[in-house]
Structures are given as structure tokens and as C-alpha cells.
C-alpha positions as CSV (number, residue, x, y, z in Angstrom):
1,X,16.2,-10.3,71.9
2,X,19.1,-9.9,69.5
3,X,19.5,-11.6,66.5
4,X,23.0,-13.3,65.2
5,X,22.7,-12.4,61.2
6,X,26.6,-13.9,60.3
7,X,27.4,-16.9,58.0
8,X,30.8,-17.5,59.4
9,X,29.8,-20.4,62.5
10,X,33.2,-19.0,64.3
11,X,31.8,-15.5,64.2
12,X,28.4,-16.6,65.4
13,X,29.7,-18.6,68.4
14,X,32.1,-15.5,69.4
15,X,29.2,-12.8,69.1
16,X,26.7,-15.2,70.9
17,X,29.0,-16.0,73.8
18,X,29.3,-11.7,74.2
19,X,25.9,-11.1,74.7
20,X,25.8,-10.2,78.0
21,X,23.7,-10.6,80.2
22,X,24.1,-14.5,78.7
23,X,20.9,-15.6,76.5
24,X,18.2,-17.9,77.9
25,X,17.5,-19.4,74.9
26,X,19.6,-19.5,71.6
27,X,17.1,-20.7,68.7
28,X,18.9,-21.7,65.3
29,X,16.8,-21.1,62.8
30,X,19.8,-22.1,59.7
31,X,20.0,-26.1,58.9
32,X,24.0,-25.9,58.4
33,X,24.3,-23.8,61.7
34,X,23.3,-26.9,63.8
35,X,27.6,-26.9,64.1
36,X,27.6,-24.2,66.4
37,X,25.5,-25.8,69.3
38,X,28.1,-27.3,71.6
39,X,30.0,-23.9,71.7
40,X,27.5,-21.9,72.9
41,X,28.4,-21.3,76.8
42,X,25.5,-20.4,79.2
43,X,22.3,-20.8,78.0
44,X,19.8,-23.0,79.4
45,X,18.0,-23.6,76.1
46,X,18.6,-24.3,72.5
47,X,16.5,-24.5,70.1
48,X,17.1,-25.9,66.6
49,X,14.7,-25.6,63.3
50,X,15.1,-27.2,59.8
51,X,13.8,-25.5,56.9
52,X,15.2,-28.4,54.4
53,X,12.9,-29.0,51.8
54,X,13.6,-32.5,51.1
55,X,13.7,-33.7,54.8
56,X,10.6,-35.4,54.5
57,X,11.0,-37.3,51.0
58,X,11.0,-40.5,50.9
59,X,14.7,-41.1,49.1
60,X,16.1,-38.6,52.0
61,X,18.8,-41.0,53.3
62,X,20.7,-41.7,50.1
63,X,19.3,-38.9,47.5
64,X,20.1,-36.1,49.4
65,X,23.1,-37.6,51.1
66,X,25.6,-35.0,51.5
67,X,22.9,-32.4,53.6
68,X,21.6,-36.0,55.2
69,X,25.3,-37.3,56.2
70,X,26.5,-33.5,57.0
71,X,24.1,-31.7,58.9
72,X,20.6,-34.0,59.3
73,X,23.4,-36.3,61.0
74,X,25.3,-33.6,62.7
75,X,21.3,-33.4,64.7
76,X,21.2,-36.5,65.9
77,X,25.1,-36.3,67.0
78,X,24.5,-33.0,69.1
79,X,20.9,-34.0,70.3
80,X,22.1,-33.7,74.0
81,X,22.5,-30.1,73.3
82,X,19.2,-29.1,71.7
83,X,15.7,-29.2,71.8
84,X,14.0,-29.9,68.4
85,X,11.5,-27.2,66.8
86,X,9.8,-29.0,63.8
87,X,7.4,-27.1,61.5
88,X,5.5,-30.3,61.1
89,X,4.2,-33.2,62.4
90,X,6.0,-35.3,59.2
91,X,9.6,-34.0,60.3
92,X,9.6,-35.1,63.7
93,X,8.9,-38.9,62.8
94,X,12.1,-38.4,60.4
95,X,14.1,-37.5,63.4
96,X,12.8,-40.4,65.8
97,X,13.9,-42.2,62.7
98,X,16.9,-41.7,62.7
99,X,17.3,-42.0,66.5
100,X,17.1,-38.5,67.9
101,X,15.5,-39.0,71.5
102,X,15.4,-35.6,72.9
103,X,12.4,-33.0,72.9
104,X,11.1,-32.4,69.6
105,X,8.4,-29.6,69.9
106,X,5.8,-29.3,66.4
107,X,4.9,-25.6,65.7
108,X,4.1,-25.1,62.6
109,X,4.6,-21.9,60.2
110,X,2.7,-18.5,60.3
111,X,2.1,-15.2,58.4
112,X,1.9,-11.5,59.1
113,X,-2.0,-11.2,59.5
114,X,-1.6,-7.4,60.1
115,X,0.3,-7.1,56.4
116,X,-2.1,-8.6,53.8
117,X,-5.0,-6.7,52.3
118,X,-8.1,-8.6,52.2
119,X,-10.7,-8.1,49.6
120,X,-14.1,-10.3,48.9
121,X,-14.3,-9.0,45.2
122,X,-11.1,-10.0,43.6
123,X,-10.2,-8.0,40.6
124,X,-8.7,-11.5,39.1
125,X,-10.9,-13.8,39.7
126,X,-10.2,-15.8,37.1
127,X,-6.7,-16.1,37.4
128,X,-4.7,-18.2,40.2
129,X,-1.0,-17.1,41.3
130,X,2.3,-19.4,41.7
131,X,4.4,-17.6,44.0
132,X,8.1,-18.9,44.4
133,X,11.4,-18.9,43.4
134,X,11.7,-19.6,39.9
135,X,13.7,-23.0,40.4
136,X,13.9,-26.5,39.1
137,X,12.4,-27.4,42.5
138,X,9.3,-25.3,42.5
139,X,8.5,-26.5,38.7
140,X,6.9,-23.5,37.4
141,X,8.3,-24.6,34.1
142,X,6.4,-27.4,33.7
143,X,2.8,-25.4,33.7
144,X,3.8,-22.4,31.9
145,X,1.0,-23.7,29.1
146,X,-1.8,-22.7,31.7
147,X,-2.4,-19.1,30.6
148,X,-4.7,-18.6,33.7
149,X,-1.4,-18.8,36.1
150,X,0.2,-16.1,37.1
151,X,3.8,-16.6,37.6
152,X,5.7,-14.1,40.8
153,X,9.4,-15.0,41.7
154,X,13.0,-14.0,40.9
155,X,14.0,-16.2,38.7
156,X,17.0,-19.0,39.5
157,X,17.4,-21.3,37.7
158,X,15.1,-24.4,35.7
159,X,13.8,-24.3,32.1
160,X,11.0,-21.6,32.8
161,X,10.6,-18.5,29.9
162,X,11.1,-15.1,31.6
163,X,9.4,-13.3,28.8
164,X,6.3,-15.4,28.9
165,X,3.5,-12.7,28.9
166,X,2.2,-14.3,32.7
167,X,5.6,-14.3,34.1
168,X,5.4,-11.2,36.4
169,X,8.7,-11.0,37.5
170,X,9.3,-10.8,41.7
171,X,7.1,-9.0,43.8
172,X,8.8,-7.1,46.7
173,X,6.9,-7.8,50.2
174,X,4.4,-4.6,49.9
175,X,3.3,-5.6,46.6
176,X,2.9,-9.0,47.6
177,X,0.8,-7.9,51.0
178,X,-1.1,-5.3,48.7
179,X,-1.8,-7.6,45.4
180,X,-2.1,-11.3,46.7
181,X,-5.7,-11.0,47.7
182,X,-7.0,-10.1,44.2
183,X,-6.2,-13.6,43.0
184,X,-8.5,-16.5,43.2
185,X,-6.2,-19.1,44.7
186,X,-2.6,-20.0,44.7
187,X,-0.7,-22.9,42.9
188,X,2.2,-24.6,44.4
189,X,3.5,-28.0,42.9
190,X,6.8,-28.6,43.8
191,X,8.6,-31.8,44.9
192,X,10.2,-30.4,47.3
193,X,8.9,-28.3,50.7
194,X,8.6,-28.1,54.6
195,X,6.1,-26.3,55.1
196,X,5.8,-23.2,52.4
197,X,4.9,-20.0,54.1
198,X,3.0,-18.6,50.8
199,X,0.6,-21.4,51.0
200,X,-0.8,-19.6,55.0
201,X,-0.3,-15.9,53.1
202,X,-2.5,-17.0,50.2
203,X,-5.2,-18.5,52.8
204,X,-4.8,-15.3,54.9
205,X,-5.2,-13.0,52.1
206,X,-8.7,-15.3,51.2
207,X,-7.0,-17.1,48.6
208,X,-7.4,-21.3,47.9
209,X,-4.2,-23.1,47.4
210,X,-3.3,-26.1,44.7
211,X,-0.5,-28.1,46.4
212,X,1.3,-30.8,45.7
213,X,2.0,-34.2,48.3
214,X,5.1,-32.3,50.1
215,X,3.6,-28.9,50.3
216,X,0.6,-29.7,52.3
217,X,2.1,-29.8,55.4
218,X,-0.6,-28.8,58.6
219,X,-3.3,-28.4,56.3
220,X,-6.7,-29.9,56.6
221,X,-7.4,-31.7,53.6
222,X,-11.3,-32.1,53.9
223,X,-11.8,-28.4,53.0
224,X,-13.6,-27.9,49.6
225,X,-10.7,-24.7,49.0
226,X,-7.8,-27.0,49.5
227,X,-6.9,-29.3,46.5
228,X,-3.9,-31.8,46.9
229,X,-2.2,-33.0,43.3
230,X,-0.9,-36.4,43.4
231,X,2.6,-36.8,43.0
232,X,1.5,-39.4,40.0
233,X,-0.2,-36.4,38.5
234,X,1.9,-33.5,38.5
235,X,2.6,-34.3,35.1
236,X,-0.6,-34.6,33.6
237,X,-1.8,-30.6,32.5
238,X,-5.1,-31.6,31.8
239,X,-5.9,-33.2,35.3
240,X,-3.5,-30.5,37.4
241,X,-5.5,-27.8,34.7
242,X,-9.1,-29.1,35.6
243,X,-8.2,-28.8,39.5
244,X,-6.8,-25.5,39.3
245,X,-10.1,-24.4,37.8
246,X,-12.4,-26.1,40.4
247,X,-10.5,-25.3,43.4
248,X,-10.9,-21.8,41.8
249,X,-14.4,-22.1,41.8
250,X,-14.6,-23.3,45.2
251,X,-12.6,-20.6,46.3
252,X,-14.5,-17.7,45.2
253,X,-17.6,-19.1,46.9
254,X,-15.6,-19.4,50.2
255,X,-13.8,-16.2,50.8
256,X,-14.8,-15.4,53.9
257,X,-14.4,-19.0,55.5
258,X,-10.8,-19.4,53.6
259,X,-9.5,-16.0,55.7
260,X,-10.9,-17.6,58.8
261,X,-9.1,-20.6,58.4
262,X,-6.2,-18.7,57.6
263,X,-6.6,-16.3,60.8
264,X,-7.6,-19.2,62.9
265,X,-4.8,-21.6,62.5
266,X,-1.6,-19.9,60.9
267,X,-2.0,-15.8,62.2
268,X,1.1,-14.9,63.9
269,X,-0.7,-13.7,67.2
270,X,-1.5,-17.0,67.4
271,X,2.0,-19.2,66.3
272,X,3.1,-16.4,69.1
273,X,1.5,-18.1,71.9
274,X,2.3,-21.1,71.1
275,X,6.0,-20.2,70.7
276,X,5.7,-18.5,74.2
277,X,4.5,-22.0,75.9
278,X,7.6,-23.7,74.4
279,X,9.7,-21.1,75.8
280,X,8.3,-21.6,79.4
């Protein structure tokens, strides 16, 4: 394997085309890279992946025109190139859409199983965690009231208070591997996501997740430790405040069955083999 870790499209075509022997399969995994596809001589596979958060809302098309008219576009345009990898089931029927006819594959994200420390006793049990970028997107700001939330993220942008007492700064990744598990659940209520990889580390690590509409992605909603806020209620504290606290309380009774969930569906040993029949 060697991995292409340039910004400059020109650059990335010119190392790509030296690899020698010539790859099999080119995957790009950058939405704005999508430009590079016709140039690369050789290979008898590429892959392509979107990470856009805003792919699947519902104003796509004219809201987020420029990525939509630029590089969503750009997709469709090259599709006799590529072979689609969608991280869920939601983004492929945006692509048919929008007339891409080509493979489109669904594999959804995964997490380091082997990294996070698992513990049935959490030391904060009454506390939940809201892991993200602090950014207008992720809306952190907007439940800073809720003293029982933890806030973890570099800071970015948005109207959030960095010297809040539960803002806890950013986490690098072996703090985050050691510490996540000694939270009851995780909150997440953006309006904006694909498919958030912190929501399958918090279910790994035994943790219950709060999500909102877009950040549900692959999850199955019956389970008593998963807890979808209404778009139409993000904004009410009370409600998204009583939730938190019952999802919390679910949680802690299901430890066990939340990190077999986790394992079952989102491990990497298992995304692995999934990736490797894709491949084939």
C-alpha cells in the first residue's frame, strides 16, 4: 500500500502515476480530490468516498451549492472512471439522484476496537461527553447550560465559552482511547454529518450516544441506548436535557450489550472484511 498525503491534485496525479509496479486500486478518500480521477493511468480500480457532511440534507442542491456544483457534480461528470464507496445507505440514493449510474458500494464507518479501554464501572457516570470540533456545525454552544456535559474538541469557531468549567479542551488520541469509557454516553447534535466516527468509538468504548436526525447514520434505532433528537427539538433544553438523562440511565444498565453492538457492527476487523470483498 502507499498512501498519497499531498494537497496539490497535480502533485498527487504525478506521484500516483510513479508508483511502480502501477496500483490496482487507487481509493480517494478527499471530496475535492474527485478532480484527479481521469489522470490516473493504469489502474483497474478507483475508488471514490465523500466525507461531506451536508451531502444528505435536504437543501443540498441549492444551500450548499458551490461544494454541490463543484465537486458533488464533478462525481457524476467522471462516474465512468470510478466506483462509488458510500459510508451510508442515505448517500447512495443522493447519487442515483442526481444521475450517477455506476457501482456505488455502502460500507459504513469503523473504529480501532484494539485502542479503547473498556470499563463496566465508569468513574463518571453521571456525566455524558460531546466530542467534536468546537464549530458552528457541531452546536456545542447551544447546550453549554447542561452542566452534566462534558465538552472535548479544539475549538474553531461558533459562539461556545472556552473557559466554561466543562469545557475540557481537545483530547489527543490516547487520552481519548484511555478516558472515553468512563463516561456514561455521548452527545452529538449537529446539523450536519455523514456518518460521525465518535458516535462507533463511544458504542465501542460501552458508551450510549444522543444524536441528532443526520448523525444516525447505520444505527439501529430500536435499541433502548440509542436516542435520536428531532431536528424540531434541538432547540428545546428541557426535552434534549430529559433525553440525555434517560439514555444515560439506559446506558449504564446496558454496558455490556452497548460494546457488543459496537464490536459486532462497527470493529475494524470486521469493516476490514468487508472492504476486502469490495476489493475482489
Amino acid at each position: 500500500m502507499h498512501i498519497v498525503n499531498r494537497s496539490n491534485p497535480v502533485e498527487i496525479i504525478a506521484e500516483t502515476n510513479a508508483i511502480e509496479p502501477l496500483p490496482d486500486i487507487v481509493h480517494i478518500m478527499y471530496d475535492d480530490h474527485i478532480v484527479v480521477a481521469p489522470f490516473l493511468r493504469g489502474c483497474k480500480k478507483i475508488l471514490y468516498t465523500s466525507h461531506y457532511a451536508y451531502i444528505t440534507h435536504p437543501e443540498f442542491a441549492t444551500k450548499y451549492s458551490w461544494y454541490f456544483k463543484n465537486i458533488f457534480m464533478k462525481v457524476i461528470e467522471y462516474q465512468k472512471y470510478i466506483t462509488i464507496n458510500v459510508i451510508s445507505k442515505q448517500i447512495e440514493a443522493v447519487y442515483r439522484k442526481y444521475g450517477f449510474q455506476g457501482k456505488i458500494n455502502v460500507l459504513h464507518n469503523g473504529a480501532r476496537e484494539d485502542c479503547f479501554r473498556y470499563t463496566e464501572e465508569p468513574s463518571l457516570s453521571n456525566k455524558s461527553a460531546y466530542v467534536a470540533k468546537v464549530e458552528n456545525r457541531k452546536k456545542q454552544y447551544l447546550y453549554q447550560g447542561i452542566s452534566s456535559i462534558d465538552f472535548i474538541g479544539n475549538y474553531h469557531d461558533s459562539p461556545f465559552n472556552t473557559n466554561s468549567p466543562n469545557y475540557l479542551g481537545e483530547w489527543d488520541k490516547p487520552t481519548l482511547y484511555h478516558g472515553l469509557t468512563d463516561y456514561a454516553n455521548l452527545v452529538l447534535l449537529s446539523d450536519g454529518e455523514a456518518d460521525p466516527l465518535v458516535v462507533k468509538e463511544a458504542l465501542i468504548a460501552g458508551l450510549g450516544v444522543i444524536v441528532s436526525e443526520c448523525a444516525c447514520a447505520n444505527l439501529d434505532l430500536s435499541l433502548p441506548f440509542i436516542t435520536v433528537i428531532p431536528d424540531n427539538k434541538r432547540g428545546d433544553l428541557e426535552y434534549v436535557k430529559r433525553e440525555i438523562i434517560r439514555n444515560r440511565l439506559a446506558s449504564l444498565k446496558n454496558r455490556s450489550e452497548i460494546r457488543a453492538y459496537g464490536l459486532a457492527n462497527f470493529a475494524w476487523n470486521t469493516i476490514i472484511d468487508k472492504y476486502e470483498q469490495i476489493l475482489i
